[in-house]
PAKE-697462 format. One record per residue (C-alpha): residue in one letter; x, y negated, z. Coordinates in steps of 0.2 Angstrom, whole numbers, padded with zeros to 4 digits, always signed. Layout:
<pts>
AXYZ
...
</pts>
This chain:
<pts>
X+0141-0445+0438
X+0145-0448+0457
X+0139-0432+0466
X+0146-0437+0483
X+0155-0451+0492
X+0174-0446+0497
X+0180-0445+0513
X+0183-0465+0513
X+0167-0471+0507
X+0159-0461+0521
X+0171-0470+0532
X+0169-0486+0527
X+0147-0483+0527
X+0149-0482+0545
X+0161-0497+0548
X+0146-0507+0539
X+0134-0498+0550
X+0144-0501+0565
X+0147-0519+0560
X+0129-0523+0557
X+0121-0515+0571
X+0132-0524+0583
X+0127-0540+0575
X+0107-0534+0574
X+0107-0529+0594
X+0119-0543+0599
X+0112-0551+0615
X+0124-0567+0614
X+0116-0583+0616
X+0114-0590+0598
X+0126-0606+0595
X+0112-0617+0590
X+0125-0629+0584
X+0132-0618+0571
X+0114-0611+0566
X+0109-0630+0564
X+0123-0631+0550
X+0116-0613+0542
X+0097-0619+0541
X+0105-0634+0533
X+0112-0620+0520
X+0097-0611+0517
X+0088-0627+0516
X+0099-0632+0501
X+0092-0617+0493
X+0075-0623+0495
X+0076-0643+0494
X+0057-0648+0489
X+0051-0659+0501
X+0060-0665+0521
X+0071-0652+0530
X+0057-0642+0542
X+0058-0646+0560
X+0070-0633+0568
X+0061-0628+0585
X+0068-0614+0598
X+0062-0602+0609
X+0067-0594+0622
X+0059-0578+0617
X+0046-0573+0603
X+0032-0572+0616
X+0036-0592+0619
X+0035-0594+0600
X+0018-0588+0602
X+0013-0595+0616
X+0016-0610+0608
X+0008-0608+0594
X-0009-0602+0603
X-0009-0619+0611
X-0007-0630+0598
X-0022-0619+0588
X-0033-0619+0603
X-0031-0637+0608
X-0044-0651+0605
X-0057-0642+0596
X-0069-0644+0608
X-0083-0654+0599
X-0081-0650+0581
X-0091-0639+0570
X-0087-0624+0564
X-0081-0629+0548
X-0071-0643+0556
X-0061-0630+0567
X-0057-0618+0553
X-0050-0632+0543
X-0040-0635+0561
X-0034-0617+0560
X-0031-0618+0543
X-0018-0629+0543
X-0008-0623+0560
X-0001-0608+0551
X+0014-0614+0554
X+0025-0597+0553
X+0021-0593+0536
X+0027-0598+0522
X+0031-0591+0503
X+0046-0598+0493
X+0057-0596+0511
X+0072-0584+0517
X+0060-0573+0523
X+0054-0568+0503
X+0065-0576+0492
X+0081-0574+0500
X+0081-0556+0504
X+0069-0552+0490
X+0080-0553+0476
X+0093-0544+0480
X+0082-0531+0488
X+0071-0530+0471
X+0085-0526+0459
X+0098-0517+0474
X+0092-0501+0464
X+0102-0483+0459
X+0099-0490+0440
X+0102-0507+0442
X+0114-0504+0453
X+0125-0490+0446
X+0117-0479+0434
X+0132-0467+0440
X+0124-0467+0458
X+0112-0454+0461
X+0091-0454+0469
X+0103-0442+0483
X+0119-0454+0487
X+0106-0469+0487
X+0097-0459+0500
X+0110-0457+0511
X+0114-0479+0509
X+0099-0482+0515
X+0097-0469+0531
X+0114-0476+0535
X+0115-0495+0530
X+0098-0500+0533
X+0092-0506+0551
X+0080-0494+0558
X+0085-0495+0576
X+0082-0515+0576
X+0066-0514+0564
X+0057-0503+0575
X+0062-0513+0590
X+0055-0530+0582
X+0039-0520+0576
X+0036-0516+0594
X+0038-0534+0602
X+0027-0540+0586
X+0013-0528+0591
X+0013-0531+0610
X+0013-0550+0604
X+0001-0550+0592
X-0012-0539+0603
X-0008-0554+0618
X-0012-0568+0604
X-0027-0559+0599
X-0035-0557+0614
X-0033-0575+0618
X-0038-0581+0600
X-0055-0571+0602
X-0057-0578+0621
X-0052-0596+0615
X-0061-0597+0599
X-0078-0584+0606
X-0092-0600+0600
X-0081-0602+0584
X-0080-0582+0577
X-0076-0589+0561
X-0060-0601+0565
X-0055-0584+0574
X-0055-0572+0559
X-0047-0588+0548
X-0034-0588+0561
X-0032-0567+0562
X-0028-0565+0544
X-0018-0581+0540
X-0008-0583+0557
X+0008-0575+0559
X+0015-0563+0544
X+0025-0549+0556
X+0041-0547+0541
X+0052-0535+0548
X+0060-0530+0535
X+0069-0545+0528
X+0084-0543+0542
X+0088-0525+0539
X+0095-0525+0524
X+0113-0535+0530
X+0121-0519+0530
X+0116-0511+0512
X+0118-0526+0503
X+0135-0529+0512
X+0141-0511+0509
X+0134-0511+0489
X+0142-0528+0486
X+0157-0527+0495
X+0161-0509+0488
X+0150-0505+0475
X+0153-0521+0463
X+0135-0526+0464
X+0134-0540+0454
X+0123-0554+0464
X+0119-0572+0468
X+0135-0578+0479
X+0126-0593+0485
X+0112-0582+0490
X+0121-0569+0499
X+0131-0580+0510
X+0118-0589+0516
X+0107-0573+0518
X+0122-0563+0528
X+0123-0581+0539
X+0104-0581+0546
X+0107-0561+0548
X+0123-0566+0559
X+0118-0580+0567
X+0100-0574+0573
X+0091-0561+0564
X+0074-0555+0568
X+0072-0571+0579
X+0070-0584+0561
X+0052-0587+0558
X+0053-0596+0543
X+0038-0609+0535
X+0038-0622+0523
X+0037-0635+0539
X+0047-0627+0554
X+0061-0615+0556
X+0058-0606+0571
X+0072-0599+0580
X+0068-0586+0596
X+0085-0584+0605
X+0091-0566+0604
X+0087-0554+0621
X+0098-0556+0637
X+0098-0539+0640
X+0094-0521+0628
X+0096-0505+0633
X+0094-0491+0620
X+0095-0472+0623
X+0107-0462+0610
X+0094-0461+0598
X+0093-0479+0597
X+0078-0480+0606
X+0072-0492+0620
X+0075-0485+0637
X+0080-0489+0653
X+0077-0483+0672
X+0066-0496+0684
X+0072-0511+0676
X+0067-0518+0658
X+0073-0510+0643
X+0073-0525+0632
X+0070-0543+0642
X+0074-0561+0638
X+0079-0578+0648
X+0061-0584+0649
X+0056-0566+0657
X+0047-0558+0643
X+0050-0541+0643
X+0047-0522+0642
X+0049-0507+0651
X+0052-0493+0640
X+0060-0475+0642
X+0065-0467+0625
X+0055-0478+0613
X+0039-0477+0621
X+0035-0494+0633
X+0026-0492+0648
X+0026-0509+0656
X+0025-0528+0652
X+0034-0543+0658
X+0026-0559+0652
X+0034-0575+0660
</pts>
């Protein structure tokens, strides 16, 4: 049984770390041309019904924004019932059967010390995951996703205030905040590429392509893919934790942003 990894496995852990943060924390525009031809890819995967509208953001809080208008629009006049069947069929950012589940799921259900390697042990898996999995970006979505989700909230309960229970339809069925499916690029790279895991080839291209190509910012449903463009600017502290002196931490082209000093944020920017 493997009882440790040589000197050139540890290497090569943090080259797939090195290479996969750089991609999670990546503030380049997104090439929406060569995302266009990956959503086409990870549509194939999934081809029941028309390709879902492609939409972009500038930012996660526009994607929100967007969808709080859509939901609160025109309900004026109607019933109760007839607003929660409104709200019912506006979740537009879930979806099952999508990247988000499927596409990361598999290979995340059966990447396991057994199934992987019976020769690898519960300790050496360990040290895989503290090192190949995204914290760093993880937390750094969670964050944005809470701050979001409290903005949304607010609003719903304001918007919907003579329809109390279109908001709690809306609350548990809006958007599901997945932070995980993007964080595993680096483990599933690492164990394939160096560890012979045996996988779905079709799967894992297309899977390490949305990972490379936008990230945290696909919000995939059975009728739009929505892409929120990646930051213009993030600043971390060596920990990995957002922090910057009097000037936004993490901030995107629309103006969305925080200010943060070593994890904790302090300040808003909304648009």
């Amino acid at each position: 049984m493997i009882t440790k990894f040589t000197p050139q496995q540890q290497e090569l852990i943090a080259s797939y770390q090195r290479k996969w943060r750089a991609i999670s924390l990546s503030t380049e525009r997104i090439d929406r041309k060569r995302l266009l031809a990956v959503l086409e890819d990870v549509y194939s995967l999934y081809p029941e019904g028309p390709m879902p509208e492609v939409i972009f953001f500038e930012s996660p809080y526009g994607a929100f924004s967007a969808e709080l208008i859509v939901a609160t629009a025109n309900f004026n006049g109607l019933t109760d019932d007839e607003v929660i069947n409104e709200v019912a069929s506006l979740q537009n950012l879930r979806g099952e059967g999508q990247v988000r589940t499927d596409l990361w799921f598999d290979l995340h259900t059966y990447l396991s010390p057994l199934k992987l390697n019976p020769q690898i042990n519960q300790e050496l898996w360990e040290v895989l995951t503290k090192n190949l999995v995204d914290e760093v970006g993880m937390t750094i979505h969670e964050q944005l996703w809470k701050i979001l989700w409290n903005w949304l909230t607010e609003r719903l309960w304001s918007e919907l205030k003579d329809t109390p229970n279109a908001c709690s339809c809306f609350y548990n069925n809006f958007i599901d905040r997945d932070s995980e499916w993007a964080s595993y690029a680096g483990l599933f790279d690492f164990c394939i590429n160096e560890l012979s895991y045996q996988h779905d080839r079709e799967q894992w291209n297309v899977y390490q392509a949305v990972c490379s190509e936008c990230g945290w910012w696909f919000l995939p449903s059975p009728r739009h893919y929505i892409i929120c463009d990646r930051p213009t600017k993030l600043l971390l502290d060596d920990r990995g934790k957002l922090h910057a002196d009097e000037e936004p931490a993490i901030q995107f082209a629309d103006g969305f942003g925080v200010y943060a000093r070593h994890g904790e944020i302090y300040s808003i920017c909304f648009p």
